[in-house]
C-alpha positions as CSV (number, residue, x, y, z in Angstrom):
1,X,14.1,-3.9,21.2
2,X,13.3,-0.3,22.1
3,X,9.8,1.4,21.6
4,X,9.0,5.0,21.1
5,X,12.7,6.1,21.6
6,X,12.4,5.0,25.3
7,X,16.1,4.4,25.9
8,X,19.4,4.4,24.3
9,X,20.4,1.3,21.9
10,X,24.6,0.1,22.0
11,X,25.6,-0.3,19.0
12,X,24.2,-3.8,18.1
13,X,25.9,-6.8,16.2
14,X,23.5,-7.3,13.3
15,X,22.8,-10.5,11.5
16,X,20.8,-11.3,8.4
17,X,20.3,-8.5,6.5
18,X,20.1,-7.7,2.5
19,X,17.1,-8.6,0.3
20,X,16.8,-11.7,1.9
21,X,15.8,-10.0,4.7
22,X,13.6,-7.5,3.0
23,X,11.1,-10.6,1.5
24,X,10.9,-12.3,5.0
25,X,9.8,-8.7,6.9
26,X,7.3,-8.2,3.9
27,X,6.5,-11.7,4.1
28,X,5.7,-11.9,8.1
29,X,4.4,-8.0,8.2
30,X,1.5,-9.2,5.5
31,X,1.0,-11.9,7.8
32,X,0.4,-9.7,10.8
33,X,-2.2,-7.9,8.9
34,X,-0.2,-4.9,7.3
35,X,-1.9,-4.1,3.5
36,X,1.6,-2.6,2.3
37,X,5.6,-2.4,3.5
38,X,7.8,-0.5,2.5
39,X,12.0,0.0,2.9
40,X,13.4,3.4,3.2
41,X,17.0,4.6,4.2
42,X,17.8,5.7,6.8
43,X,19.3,9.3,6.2
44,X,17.4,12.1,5.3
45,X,17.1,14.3,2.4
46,X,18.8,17.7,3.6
47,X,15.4,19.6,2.1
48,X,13.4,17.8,4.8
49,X,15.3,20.5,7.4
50,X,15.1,23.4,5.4
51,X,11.1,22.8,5.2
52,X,11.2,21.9,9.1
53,X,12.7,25.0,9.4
54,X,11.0,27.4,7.2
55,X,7.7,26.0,8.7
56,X,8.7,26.9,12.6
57,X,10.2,30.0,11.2
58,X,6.8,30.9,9.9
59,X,4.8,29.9,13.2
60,X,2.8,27.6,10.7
61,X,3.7,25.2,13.9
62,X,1.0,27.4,16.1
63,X,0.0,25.5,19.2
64,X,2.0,21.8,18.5
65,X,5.4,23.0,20.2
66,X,6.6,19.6,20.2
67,X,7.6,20.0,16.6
68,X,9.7,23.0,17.7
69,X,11.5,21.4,20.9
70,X,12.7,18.4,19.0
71,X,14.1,19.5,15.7
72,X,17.5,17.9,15.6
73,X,15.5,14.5,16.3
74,X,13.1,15.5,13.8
75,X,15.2,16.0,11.1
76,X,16.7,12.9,10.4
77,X,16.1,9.2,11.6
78,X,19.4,9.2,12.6
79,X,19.1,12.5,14.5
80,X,16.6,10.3,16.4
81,X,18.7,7.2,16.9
82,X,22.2,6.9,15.8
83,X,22.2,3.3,15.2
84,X,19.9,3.1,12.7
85,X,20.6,1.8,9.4
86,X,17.5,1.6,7.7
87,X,13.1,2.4,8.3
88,X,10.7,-0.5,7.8
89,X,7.5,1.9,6.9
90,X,4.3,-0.6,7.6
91,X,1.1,1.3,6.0
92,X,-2.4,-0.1,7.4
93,X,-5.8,0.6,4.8
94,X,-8.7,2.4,7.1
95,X,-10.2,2.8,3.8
96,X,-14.0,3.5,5.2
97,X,-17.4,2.0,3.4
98,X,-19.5,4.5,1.3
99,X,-19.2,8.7,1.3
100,X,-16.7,9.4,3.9
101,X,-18.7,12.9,3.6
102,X,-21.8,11.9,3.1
103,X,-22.9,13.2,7.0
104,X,-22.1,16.4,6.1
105,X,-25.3,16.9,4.9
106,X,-26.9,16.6,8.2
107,X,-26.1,19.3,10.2
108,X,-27.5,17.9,13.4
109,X,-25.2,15.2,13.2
110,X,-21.6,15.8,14.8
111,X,-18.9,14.8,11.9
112,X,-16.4,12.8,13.3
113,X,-13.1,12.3,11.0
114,X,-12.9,8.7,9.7
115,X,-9.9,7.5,11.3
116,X,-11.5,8.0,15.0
117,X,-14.5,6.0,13.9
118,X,-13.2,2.9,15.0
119,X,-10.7,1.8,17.6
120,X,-7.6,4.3,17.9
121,X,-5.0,3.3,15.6
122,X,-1.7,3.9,17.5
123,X,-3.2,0.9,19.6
124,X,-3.9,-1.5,16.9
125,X,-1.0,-0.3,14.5
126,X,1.6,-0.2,17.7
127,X,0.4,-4.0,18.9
128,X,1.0,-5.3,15.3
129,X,4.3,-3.4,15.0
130,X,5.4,-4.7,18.3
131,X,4.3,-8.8,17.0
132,X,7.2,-7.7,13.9
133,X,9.3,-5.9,16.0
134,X,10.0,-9.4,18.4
135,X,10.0,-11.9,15.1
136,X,12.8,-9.4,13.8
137,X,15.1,-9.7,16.4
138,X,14.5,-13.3,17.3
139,X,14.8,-14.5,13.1
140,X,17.0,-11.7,12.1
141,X,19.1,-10.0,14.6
142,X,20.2,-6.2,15.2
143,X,18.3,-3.7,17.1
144,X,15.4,-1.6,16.6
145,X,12.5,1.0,17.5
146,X,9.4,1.6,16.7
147,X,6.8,4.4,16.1
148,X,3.4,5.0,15.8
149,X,2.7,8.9,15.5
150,X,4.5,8.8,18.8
151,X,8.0,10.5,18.7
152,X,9.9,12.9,16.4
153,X,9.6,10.7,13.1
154,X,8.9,12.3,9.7
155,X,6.8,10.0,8.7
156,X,5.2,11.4,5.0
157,X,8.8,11.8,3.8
158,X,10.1,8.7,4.9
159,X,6.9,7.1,3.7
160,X,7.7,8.7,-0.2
161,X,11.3,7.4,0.1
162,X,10.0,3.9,1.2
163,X,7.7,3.1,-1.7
164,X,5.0,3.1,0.4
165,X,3.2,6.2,-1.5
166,X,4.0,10.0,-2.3
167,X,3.2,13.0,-0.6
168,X,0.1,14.6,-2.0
169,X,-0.7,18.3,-2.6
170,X,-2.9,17.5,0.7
171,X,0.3,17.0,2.2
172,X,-1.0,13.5,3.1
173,X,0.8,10.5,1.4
174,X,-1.4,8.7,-1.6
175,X,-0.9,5.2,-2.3
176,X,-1.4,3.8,-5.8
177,X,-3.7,0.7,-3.8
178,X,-4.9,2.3,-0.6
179,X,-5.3,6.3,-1.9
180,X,-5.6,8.6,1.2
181,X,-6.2,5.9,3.7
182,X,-3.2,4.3,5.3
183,X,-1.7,4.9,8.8
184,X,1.7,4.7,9.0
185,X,4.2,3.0,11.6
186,X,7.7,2.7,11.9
187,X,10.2,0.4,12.3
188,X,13.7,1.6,13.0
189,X,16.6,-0.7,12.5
190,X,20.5,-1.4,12.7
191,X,20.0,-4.1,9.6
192,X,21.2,-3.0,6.9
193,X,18.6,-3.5,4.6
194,X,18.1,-1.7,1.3
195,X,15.8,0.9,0.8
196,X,13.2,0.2,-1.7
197,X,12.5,2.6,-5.0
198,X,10.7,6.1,-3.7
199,X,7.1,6.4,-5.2
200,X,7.1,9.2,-7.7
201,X,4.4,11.8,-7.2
202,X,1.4,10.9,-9.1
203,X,-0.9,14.1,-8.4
204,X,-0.6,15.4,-12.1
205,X,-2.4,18.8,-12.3
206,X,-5.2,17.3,-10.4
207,X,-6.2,19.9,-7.3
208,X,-9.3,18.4,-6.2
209,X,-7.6,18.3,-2.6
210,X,-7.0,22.1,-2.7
211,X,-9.8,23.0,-4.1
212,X,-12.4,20.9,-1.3
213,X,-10.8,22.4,1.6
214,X,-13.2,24.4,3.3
215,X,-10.6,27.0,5.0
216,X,-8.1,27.4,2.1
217,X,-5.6,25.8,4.1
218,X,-3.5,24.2,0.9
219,X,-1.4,26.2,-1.2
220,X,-1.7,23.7,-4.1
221,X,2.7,23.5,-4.0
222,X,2.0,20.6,-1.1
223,X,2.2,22.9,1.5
224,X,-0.4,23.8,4.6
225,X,-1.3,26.2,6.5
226,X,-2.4,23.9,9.4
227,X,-3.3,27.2,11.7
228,X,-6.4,27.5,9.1
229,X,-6.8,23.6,8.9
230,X,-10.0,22.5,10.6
231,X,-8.0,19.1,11.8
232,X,-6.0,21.9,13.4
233,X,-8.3,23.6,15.0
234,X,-10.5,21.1,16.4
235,X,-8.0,18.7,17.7
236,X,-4.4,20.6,18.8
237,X,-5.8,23.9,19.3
238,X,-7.1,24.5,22.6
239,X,-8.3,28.3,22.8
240,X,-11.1,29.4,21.1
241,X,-11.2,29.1,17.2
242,X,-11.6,32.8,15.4
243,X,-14.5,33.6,14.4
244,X,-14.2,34.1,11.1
245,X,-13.3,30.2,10.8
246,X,-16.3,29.2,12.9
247,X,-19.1,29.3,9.8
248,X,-16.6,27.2,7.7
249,X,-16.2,24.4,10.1
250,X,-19.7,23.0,9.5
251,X,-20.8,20.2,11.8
252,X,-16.8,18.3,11.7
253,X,-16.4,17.9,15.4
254,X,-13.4,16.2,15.0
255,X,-10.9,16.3,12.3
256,X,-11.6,17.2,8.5
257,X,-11.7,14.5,5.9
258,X,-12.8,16.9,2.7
259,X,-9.0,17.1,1.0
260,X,-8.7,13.4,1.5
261,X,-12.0,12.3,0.5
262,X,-11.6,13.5,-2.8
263,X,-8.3,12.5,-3.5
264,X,-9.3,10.5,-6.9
265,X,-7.1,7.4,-6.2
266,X,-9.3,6.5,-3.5
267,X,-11.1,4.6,-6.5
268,X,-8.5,1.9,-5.9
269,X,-8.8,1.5,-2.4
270,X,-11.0,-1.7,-1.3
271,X,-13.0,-0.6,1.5
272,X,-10.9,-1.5,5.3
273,X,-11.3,-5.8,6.4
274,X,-9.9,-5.1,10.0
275,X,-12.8,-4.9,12.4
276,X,-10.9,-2.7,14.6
277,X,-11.0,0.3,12.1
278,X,-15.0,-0.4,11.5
279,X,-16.7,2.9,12.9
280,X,-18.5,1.9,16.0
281,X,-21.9,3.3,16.5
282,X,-21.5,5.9,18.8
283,X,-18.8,7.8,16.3
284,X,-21.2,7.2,12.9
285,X,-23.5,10.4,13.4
286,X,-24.0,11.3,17.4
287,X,-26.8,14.1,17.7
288,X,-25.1,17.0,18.6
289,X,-28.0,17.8,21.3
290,X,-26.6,14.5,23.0
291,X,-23.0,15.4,22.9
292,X,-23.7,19.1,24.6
293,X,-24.5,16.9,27.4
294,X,-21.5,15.4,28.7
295,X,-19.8,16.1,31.6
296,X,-16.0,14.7,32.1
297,X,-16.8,11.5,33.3
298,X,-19.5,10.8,30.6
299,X,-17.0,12.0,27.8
300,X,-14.7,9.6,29.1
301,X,-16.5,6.9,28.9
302,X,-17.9,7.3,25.3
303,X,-15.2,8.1,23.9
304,X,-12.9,5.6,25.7
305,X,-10.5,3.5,23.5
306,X,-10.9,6.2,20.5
307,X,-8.4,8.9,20.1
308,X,-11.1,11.5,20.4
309,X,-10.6,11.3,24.0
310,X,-7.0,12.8,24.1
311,X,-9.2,16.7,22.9
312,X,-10.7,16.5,26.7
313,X,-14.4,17.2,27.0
314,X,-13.9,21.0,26.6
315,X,-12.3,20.9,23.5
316,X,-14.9,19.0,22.4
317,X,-17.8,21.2,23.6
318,X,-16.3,23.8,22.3
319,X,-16.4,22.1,18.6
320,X,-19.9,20.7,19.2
321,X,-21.4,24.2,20.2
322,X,-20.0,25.6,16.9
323,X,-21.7,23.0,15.1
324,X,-24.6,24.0,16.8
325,X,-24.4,27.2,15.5
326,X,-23.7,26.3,11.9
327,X,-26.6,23.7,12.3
328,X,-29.7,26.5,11.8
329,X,-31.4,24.2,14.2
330,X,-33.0,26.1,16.3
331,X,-33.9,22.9,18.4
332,X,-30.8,22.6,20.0
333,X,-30.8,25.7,21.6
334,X,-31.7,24.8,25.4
335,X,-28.5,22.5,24.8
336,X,-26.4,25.5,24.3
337,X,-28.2,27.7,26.5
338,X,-27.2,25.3,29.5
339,X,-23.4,25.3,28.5
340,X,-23.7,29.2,29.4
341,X,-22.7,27.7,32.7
342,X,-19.4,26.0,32.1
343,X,-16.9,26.5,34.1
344,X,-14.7,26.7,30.8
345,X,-14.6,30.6,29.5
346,X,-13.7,28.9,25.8
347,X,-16.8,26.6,25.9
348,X,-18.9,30.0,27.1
349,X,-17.5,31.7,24.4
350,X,-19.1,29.3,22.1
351,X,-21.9,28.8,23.3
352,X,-22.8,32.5,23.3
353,X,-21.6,32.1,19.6
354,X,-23.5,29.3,18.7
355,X,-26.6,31.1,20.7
356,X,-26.6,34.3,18.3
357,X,-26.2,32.5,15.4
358,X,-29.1,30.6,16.1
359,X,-31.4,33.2,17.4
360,X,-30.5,35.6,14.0
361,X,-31.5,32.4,12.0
């Protein structure tokens, strides 16, 4: 076995493979605690590289240069891993319990983006996909790797092909059972296992997605902008956001859930049964007064175990000081006032930002 494309696979003898194999993965997978599986092949559709490309041609990429510096990998699973024969997509439901929005309404509140809620995914997902991973090889033979969000994998598209869902005009993938709410891990394999029947799209002329963003970062044709995408912005980008975006971001501290939220086969999804996807309390509404108070070692240690951490602290000052500024609360301005001191120029930046806005309100 071979996790995360650590290491090079020989090329393996493979054993059971075929349907048969197909109903016992699905079979044990459910077991494990994975809501929906899925079988995709293992080459990829040639348009998948002409979109790669046209996307890094256009700088759409901005600060994520990993998705320039590993193309050829990107491009195909087999670009990735010659061996492989076929993708075992595993989809977990985070669906969350109530308005996924509904803090936006309280601007004091930092908004935290529902999949960081709870405990960080790639942990849960990856322990689970590692549980399959052994039983494959031990019942079933061959080799394999797996993924989660953690190497060159195209994961929406190879999601589509596996059944699993289709790629929404959010550019998300949408599940007839789960909506918006699955995250997605990866099994590659040298079984030959067949793939299963790709998931049509099922968006119709609905453009409830395109229409909730707050920055205008959909097109409506499934493509993004992500350099305009508050997800963007608040998590890979580390410089300071333009101005122009800052009013728009509202009090989302971390990530944007508005396209997804909306998405209208959410109505299917039952709300999440794994505990470790339940928001703990420190993520459901944190005072934004509170947040402007952490130093490095304090960050670390709320936000310890949730993928939040990987921003750093002044990525995340930064965020909360323009949700300061959008807040009109004029409380919360000794909070910023006291962040004029950072040692960070982007988290100064801010909160000289966040300090005008709130003195002109």
């Amino acid at each position: 076995m071979r996790e995360g494309g650590r290491g090079v696979a020989t090329a393996p003898q493979d054993h059971i493979s075929g349907p048969p194999a197909k109903s016992l993965i699905r079979a044990k997978a459910m077991e494990l605690g994975f809501d929906t599986v899925g079988f995709a092949p293992a080459t990829a559709d040639p348009a998948w590289r002409r979109h790669l490309d046209q996307y890094v041609a256009e700088g759409r990429h901005g600060e994520m240069t990993w998705m320039a510096e590993r193309m050829e990998q990107r491009a195909s699973p087999q670009g990735l891993w010659p061996h492989v024969r076929a993708v075992v997509v595993l989809g977990s439901n985070y669906t969350p319990k109530g308005d996924a929005l509904s803090l936006l309404a309280h601007p004091e509140r930092g908004n935290i983006s529902v999949y960081a809620r709870g405990k960080d995914y790639h942990d849960v997902v990856k322990k689970r996909l590692k549980a399959l991973a052994r039983w494959m090889v031990d019942s079933l033979g061959g080799d394999l790797k797996v993924f989660v969000d953690t190497a060159p994998v195209m994961e929406k598209p190879i999601a589509a092909g596996s059944g699993v869902g289709w790629q929404g005009r959010h550019t998300n993938v949408v599940s007839r059972r789960f909506g918006s709410w699955l995250f997605l891990g990866e099994i590659y394999t040298s079984l030959a296992l067949p793939a299963d029947a790709a998931e049509p799209d099922h968006c119709g002329s609905c453009r409830a997605c395109v229409t909730a963003c707050p920055t205008g970062a959909l097109d409506g044709h499934g493509r993004i902008e992500p350099r305009r995408c508050i997800s963007y912005l608040t998590i890979e980008h580390k410089g300071a956001i333009a101005e122009e975006l800052r009013p728009l971001l509202g009090n989302r501290i971390y990530g944007c859930d508005d396209c997804m939220a909306v998405c209208p086969w959410n109505k299917f999804s039952p709300a999440t049964a794994e505990p470790e996807f339940f928001p703990r309390l420190e993520m459901q509404a944190p005072r934004l007064a509170d947040l402007a108070g952490l130093d490095d070692a304090s960050f670390r240690q709320v936000f310890a175990a949730s993928p939040v951490k990987r921003i750093g602290r002044d990525r995340m000052m930064r965020n909360v000081l323009i949700a300061m500024g959008n807040s009109g609360d004029a409380s919360v301005l000794p909070a910023a006032m006291r962040l004029l001191a950072d040692n960070n120029p982007v988290v100064v930046d801010a909160a000289q930002w966040a300090i005008q806005r709130l003195s002109e309100g």
